[in-house]
C-alpha positions as CSV (number, residue, x, y, z in Angstrom):
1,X,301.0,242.1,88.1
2,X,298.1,239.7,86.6
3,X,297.6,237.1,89.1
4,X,298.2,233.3,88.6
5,X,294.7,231.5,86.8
6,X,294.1,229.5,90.3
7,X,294.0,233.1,92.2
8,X,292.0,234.9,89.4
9,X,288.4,234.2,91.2
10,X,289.5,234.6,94.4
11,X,291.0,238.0,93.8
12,X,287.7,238.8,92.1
13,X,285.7,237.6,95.0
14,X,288.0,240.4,97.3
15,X,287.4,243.3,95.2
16,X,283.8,242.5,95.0
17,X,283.2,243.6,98.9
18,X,284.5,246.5,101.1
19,X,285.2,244.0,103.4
20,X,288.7,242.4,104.1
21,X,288.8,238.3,104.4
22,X,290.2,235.4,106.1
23,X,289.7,231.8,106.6
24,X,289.4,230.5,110.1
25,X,290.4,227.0,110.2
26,X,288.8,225.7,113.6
27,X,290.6,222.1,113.5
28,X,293.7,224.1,113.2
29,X,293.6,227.4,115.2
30,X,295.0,228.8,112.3
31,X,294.0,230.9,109.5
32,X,295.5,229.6,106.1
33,X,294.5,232.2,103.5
34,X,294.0,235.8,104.0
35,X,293.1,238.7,101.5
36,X,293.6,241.9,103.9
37,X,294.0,245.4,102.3
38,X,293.1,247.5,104.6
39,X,295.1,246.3,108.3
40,X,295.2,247.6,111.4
41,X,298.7,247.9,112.1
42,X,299.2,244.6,111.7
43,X,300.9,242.5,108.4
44,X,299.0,240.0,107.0
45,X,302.1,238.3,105.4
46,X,303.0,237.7,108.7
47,X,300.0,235.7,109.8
48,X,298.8,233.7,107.0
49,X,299.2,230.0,108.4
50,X,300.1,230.5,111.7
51,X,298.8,229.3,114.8
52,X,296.0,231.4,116.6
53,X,298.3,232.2,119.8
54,X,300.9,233.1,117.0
55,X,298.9,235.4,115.7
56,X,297.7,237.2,118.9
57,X,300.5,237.2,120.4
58,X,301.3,240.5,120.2
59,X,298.0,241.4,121.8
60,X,298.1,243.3,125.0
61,X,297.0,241.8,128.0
62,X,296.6,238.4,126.0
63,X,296.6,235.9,128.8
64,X,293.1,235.1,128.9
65,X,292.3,235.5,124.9
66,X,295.8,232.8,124.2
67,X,294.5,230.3,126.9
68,X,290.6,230.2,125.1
69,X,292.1,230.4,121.6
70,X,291.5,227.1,120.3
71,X,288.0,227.1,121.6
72,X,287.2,230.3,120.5
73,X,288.6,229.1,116.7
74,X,286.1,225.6,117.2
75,X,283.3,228.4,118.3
76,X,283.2,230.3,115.1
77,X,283.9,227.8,113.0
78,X,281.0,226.1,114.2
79,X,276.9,226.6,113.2
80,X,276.3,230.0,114.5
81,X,277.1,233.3,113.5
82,X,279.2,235.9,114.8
83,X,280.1,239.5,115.3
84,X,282.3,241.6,117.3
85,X,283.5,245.3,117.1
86,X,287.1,246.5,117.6
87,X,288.1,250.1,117.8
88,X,290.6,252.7,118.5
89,X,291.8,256.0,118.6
90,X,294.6,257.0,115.9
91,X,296.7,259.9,114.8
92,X,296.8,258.2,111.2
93,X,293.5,259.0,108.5
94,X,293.9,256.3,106.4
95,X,292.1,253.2,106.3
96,X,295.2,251.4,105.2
97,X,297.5,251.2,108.1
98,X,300.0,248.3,107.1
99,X,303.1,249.1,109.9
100,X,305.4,249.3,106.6
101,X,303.4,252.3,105.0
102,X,302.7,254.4,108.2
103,X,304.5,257.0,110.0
104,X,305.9,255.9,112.9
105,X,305.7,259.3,114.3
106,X,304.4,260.1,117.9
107,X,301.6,261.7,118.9
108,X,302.3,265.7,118.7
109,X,303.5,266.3,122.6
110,X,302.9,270.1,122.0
111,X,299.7,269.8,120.8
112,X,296.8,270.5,123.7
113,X,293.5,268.4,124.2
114,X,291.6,270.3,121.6
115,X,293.6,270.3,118.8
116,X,295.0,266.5,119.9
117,X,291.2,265.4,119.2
118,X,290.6,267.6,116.2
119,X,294.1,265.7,114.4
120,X,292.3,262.1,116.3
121,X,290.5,259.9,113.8
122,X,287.9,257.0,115.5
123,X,288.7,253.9,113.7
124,X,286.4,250.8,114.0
125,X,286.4,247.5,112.5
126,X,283.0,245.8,112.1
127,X,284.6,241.7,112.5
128,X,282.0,239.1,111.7
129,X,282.4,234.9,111.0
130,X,280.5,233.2,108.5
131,X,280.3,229.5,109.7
132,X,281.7,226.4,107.2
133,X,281.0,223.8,110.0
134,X,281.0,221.2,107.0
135,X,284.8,222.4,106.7
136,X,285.5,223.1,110.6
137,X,285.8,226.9,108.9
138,X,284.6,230.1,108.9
139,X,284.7,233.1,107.0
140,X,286.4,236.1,108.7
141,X,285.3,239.6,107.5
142,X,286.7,242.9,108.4
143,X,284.9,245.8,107.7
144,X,287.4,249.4,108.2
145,X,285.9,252.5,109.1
146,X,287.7,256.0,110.3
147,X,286.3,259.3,110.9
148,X,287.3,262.5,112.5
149,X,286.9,261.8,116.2
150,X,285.0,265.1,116.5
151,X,282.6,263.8,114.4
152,X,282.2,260.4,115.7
153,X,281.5,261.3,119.0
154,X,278.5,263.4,118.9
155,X,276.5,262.6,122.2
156,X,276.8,262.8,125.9
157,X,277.1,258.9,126.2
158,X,279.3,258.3,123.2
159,X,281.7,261.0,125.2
160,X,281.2,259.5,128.7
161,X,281.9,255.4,127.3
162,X,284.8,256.5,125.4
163,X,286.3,258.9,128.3
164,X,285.8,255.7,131.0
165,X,287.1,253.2,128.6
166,X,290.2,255.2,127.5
167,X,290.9,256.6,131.0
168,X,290.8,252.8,132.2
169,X,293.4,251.2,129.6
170,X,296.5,249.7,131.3
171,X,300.0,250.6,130.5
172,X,300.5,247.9,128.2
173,X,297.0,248.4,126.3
174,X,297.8,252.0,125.9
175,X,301.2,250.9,124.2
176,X,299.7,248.4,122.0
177,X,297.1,251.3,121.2
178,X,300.0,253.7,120.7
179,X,297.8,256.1,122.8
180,X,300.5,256.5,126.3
181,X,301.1,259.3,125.4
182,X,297.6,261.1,124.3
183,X,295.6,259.1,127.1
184,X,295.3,262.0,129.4
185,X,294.6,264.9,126.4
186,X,291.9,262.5,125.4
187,X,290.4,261.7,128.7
188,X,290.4,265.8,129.1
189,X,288.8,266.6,126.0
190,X,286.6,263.9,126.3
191,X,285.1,265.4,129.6
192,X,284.6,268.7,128.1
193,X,283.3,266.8,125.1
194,X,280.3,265.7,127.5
195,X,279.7,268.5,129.4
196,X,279.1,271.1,126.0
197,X,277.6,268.2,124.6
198,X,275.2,268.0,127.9
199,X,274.6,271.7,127.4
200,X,273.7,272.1,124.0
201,X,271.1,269.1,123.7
202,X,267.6,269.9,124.0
């Protein structure tokens, strides 16, 4: 469907970039336009307007991020710029994991460590804000990425991080991660992960 004349240049503007976008209204805590394609389990019609503790509130282990919301929203709307990086570990390929268009399916409980990681695709998000302090705003990007989890983690470090990280997730991060169940084949792979690594590098 052709979108409406007032839309036209902003729909223009989000296929121009890889990135996804949203407006952070810091005045507000809120963010009242979004143009997401490509999220994270997540649906953007649900968000668009609300409230920043709205928003996260499905977030595990949320307490502290809810209670510094608003002066996090005031933060990056102000004259500085930002970045962050988010990530995970996911059964799914695609870059496009709207909660209506993925399957819901487990993690494969017969499947051991090494063919767990081989089916295991590292997904990051690259998150930056682009300040609008004349507006009390900011421009939030999202850049997707997702490769094989073989291939992402290709040194003794990236092995050992992602092992402690992984083995240290609470019960409720590893349910919001959807990983409970493939925590301790990734935690095992990821150890043998370091130690051919550790073997094989000159």
């Amino acid at each position: 469907n052709r979108l409406p004349a007032e839309w036209r240049r902003a729909g223009l503007i989000a296929l121009a970039f890889a990135e996804d976008f949203a407006i952070v209204d810091g005045s507000r805590a809120s963010l009242p336009w979004l143009a997401v394609c490509l999220p994270s389990h997540w649906s953007p019609q649900d968000k668009i307007g609300r409230h920043f503790s709205e928003v996260h509130q499905p977030v595990a282990d949320n307490a502290l991020l809810l209670k510094a919301g608003e002066h996090l929203m005031r933060l990056v709307s102000g004259k500085e710029r930002w970045a962050r990086f988010v990530w995970n570990i996911s059964r799914h390929p695609r870059l496009h994991t709207h909660p209506q268009r993925v399957d819901p399916s487990p993690w494969n409980a017969e499947l051991g460590a090494e063919a767990l990681a081989e089916n295991a695709w590292f997904r990051t998000e690259r998150q930056t804000f682009i300040p609008l302090p004349q507006h009390q705003q900011a421009v939030f990007t999202i850049l997707v990425d997702s490769r094989p989890l073989p291939q992402a983690i290709t040194t003794v470090a990236h092995a050992e991080r992602l092992r402690d990280a992984v083995a240290s997730m609470s019960p409720t991060v590893l349910g919001y991660r959807s990983l409970s169940t493939a925590q301790a084949r990734l935690v095992a792979w990821l150890d043998a992960r370091a130690s051919a690594l550790a073997t094989t590098t000159p």
